[in-house]
C-alpha positions as CSV (number, residue, x, y, z in Angstrom):
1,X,110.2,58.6,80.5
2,X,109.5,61.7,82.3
3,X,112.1,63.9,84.2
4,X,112.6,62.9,87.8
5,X,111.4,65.9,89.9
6,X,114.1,66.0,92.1
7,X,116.2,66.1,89.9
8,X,114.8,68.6,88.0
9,X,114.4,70.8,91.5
10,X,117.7,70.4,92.3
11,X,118.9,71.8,88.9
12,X,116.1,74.7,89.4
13,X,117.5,75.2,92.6
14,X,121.4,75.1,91.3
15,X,121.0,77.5,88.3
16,X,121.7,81.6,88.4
17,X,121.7,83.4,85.2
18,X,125.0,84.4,84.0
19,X,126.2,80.8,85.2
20,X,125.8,79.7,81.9
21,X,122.7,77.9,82.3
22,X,119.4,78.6,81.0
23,X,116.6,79.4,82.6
24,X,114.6,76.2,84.2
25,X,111.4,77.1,83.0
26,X,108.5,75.1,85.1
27,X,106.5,72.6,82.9
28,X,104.7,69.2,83.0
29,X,107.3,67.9,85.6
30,X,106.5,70.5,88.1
31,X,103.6,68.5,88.6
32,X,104.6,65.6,89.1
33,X,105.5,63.7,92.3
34,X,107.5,60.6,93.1
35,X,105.6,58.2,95.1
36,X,105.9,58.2,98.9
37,X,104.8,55.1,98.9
38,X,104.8,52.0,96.2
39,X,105.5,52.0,92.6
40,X,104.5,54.7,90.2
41,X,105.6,51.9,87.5
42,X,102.9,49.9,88.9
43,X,100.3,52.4,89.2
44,X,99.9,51.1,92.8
45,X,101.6,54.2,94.9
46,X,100.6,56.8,97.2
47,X,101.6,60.6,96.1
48,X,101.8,64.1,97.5
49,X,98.7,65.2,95.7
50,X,97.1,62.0,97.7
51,X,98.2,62.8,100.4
52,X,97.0,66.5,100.0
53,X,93.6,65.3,98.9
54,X,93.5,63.1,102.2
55,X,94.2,65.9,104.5
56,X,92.2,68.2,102.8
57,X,88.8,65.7,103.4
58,X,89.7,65.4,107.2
59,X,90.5,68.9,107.5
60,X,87.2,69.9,106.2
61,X,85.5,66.9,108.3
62,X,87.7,67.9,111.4
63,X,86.5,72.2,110.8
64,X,82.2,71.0,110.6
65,X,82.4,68.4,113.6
66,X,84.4,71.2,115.6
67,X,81.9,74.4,114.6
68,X,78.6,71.8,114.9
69,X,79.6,69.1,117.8
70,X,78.2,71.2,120.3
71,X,76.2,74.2,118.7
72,X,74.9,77.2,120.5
73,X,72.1,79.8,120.2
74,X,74.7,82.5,120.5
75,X,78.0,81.3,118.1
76,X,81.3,81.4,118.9
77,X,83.3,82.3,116.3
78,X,84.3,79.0,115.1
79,X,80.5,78.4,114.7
80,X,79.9,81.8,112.9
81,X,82.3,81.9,110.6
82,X,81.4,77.9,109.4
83,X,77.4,79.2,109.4
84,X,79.0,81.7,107.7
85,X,79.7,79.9,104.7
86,X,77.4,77.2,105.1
87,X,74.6,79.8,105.0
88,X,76.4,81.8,101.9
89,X,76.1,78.7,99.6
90,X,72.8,77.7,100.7
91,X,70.8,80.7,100.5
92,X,73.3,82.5,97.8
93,X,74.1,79.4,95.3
94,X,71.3,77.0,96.3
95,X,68.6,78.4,97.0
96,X,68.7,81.2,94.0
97,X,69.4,78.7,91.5
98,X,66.6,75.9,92.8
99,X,64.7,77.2,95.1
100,X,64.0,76.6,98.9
101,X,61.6,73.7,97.8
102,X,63.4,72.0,95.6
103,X,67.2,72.8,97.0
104,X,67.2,72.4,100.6
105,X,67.5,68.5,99.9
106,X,71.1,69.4,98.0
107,X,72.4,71.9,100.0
108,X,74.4,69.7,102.5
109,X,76.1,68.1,98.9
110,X,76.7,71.7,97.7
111,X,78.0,72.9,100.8
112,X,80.6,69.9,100.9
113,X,81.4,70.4,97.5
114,X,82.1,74.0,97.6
115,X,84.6,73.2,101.0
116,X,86.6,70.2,99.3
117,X,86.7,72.2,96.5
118,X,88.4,75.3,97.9
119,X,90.4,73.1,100.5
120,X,92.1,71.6,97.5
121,X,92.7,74.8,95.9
122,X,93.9,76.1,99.0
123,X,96.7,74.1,99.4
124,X,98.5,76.1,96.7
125,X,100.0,78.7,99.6
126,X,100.1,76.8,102.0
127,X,103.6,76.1,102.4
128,X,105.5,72.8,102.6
129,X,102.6,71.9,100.7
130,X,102.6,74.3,98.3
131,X,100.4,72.7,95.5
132,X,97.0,72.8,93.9
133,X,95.3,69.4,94.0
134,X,92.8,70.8,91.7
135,X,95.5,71.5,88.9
136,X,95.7,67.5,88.4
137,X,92.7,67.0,86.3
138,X,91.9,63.9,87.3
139,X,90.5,65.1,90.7
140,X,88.2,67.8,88.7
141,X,87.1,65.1,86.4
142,X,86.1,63.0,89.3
143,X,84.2,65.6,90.9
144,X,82.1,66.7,87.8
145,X,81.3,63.1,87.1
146,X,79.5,62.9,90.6
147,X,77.8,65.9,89.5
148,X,77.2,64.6,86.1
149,X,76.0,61.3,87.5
150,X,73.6,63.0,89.7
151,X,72.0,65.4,87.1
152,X,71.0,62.9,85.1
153,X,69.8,60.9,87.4
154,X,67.4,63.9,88.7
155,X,66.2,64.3,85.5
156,X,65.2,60.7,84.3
157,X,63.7,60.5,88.0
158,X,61.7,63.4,87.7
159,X,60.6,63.1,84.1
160,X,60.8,59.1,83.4
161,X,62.4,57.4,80.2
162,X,60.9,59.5,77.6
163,X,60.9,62.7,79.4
164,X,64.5,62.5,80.6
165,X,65.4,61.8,76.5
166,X,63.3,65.0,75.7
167,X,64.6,67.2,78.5
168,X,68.3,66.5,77.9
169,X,68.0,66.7,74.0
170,X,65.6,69.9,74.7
171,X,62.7,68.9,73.0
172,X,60.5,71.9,71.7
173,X,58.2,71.0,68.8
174,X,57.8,74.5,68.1
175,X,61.4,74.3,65.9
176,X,59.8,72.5,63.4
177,X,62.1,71.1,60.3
178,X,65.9,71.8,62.9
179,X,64.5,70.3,65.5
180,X,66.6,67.2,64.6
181,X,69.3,68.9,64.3
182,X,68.8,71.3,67.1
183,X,68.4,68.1,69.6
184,X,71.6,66.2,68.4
185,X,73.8,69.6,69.1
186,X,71.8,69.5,72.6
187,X,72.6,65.9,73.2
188,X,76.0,66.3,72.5
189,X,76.5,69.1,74.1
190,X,74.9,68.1,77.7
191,X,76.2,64.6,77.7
192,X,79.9,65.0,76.7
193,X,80.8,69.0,76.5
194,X,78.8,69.6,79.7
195,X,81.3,67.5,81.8
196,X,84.3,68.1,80.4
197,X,84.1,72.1,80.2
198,X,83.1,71.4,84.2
199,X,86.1,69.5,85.0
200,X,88.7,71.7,83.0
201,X,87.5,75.1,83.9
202,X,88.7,74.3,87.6
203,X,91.4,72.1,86.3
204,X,92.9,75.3,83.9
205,X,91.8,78.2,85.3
206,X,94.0,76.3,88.7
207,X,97.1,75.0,86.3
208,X,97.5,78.0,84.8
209,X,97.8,79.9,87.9
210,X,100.1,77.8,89.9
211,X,102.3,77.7,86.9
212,X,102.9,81.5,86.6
213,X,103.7,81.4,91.1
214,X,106.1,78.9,89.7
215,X,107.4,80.7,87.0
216,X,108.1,84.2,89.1
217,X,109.2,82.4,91.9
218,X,112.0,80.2,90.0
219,X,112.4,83.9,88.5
220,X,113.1,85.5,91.6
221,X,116.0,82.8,92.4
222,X,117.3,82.2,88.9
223,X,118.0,85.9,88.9
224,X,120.0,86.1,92.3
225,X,123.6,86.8,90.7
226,X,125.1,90.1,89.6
227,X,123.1,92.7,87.9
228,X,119.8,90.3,88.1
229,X,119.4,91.3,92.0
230,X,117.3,94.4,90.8
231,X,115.2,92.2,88.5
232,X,114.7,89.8,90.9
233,X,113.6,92.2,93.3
234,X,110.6,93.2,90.7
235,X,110.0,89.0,89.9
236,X,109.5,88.7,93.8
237,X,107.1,91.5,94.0
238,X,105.3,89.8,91.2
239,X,105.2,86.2,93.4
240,X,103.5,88.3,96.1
241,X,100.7,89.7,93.6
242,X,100.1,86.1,92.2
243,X,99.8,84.8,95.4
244,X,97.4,87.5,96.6
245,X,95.4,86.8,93.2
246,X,95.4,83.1,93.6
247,X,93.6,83.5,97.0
248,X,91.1,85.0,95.1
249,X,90.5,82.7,92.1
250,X,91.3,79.4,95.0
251,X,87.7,80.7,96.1
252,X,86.0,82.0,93.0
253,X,86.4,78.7,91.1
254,X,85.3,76.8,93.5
255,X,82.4,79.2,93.5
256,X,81.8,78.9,90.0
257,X,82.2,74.8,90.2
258,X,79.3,74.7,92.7
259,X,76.9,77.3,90.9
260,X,77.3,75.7,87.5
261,X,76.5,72.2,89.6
262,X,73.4,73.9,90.3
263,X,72.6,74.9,87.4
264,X,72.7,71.2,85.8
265,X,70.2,70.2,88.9
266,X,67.8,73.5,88.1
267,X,67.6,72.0,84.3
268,X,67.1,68.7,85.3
269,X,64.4,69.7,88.1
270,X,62.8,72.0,85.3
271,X,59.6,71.5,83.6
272,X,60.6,73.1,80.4
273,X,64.5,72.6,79.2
């Protein structure tokens, strides 16, 4: 079974070097939650990440209705800092990857995408919440599989049976006596790396970074006793720089999990793969 959480806080929260405990490094169970509601035995409960992921959709729901319920020529600045990034992803990630044409019809998917996304990365400094959603990976695998569903989709819609087959395998004749073997590495590689380097380049790239706050943070404490005040001191300094740095990657990933969305679509929309 996996260590309770609480208990394994309470013992983070207990421990000062040179009491003659070790240090509790953060692992696996600092990200995991006991139910708030039902049984985690069951599989039928309701969690903090949940819960997170809940708020985060309204939040995002409750910031568009409030900018666009009642829009104006001239913005307030509610309104222009939403058109703000509305307009970034549209004409920055959407339109330079498929056009005006062809992108316009995605961009209110992209734009929701991009805000969900960075809503649930966001709730790694929030405090009291204090966690990423996105560093569970089953809430990055769910998102690339919508996108993954949708791109291939697009692409047997715009080039039928055949076409679809011959875009996704990248068909070119012109490779002669490899093209077998050029088209099974492209096969593979669209329908099963595709989606899984999606899901766990947000998943990772937001594990990792939680887990180093973590680790300086449980530092900072662990080192409160004697001597370790002056080190603590530097491990605290260190939270502050994380932090800072995870405000930026909270924003660039979900940057990155948008544009590489876009990409997918601009392959499937393309004439040529």
């Amino acid at each position: 079974m996996s260590a309770d959480p609480t208990q394994v806080l309470a013992f983070e929260t207990d421990c000062h070097i040179f009491d003659g405990c070790g240090f509790p490094a953060p692992g696996l169970h600092s990200f995991l939650f006991q139910p708030l509601w039902g049984d985690g035995d069951s599989n039928l409960y309701f969690n903090k990440t949940m819960l997170l992921a809940l708020l985060g959709s309204v939040i995002v729901m409750a910031l568009f209705w409030a900018a666009f319920r009642k829009p104006k020529v001239v913005p307030g600045k509610l309104q222009m800092v939403v058109e703000t990034g509305y307009d970034f992803i549209r004409r920055g990630v959407v339109y330079e990857t498929l056009g005006k044409r062809e992108g316009e019809k995605y961009v209110p998917f992209m734009v929701s995408l991009f805000f969900f996304v960075w809503m649930m990365n966001i709730w790694s400094i929030v405090p009291v919440a204090q966690f990423p959603v996105t560093s569970v990976i089953s809430y990055p695998a769910v998102l690339a599989i919508i996108v993954y569903v949708m791109w291939v989709s697009v692409t047997f819609k715009r080039h039928g049976f055949v076409g679809g087959w011959k875009n996704l395998a990248g068909y070119d004749k012109s490779l002669g006596a490899v093209l077998p073997v050029a088209m099974a590495i492209e096969l593979f590689s669209n329908l099963l790396v595709r989606p899984f380097t999606h899901a766990v380049r947000l998943f990772a790239n937001m594990f990792a970074g939680h887990t180093l706050v973590l680790l300086f943070t449980i530092a900072s404490w662990y080192l409160l006793n004697g001597i370790g005040f002056a080190y603590a001191g530097v491990s605290f300094v260190m939270v502050i720089v994380m932090t800072a740095f995870e405000l930026f990657i909270q924003a660039l990933q979900a940057y990155v999990f948008v544009l590489l969305s876009c990409t997918f679509l601009q392959g499937a929309l393309a004439e040529n793969h």
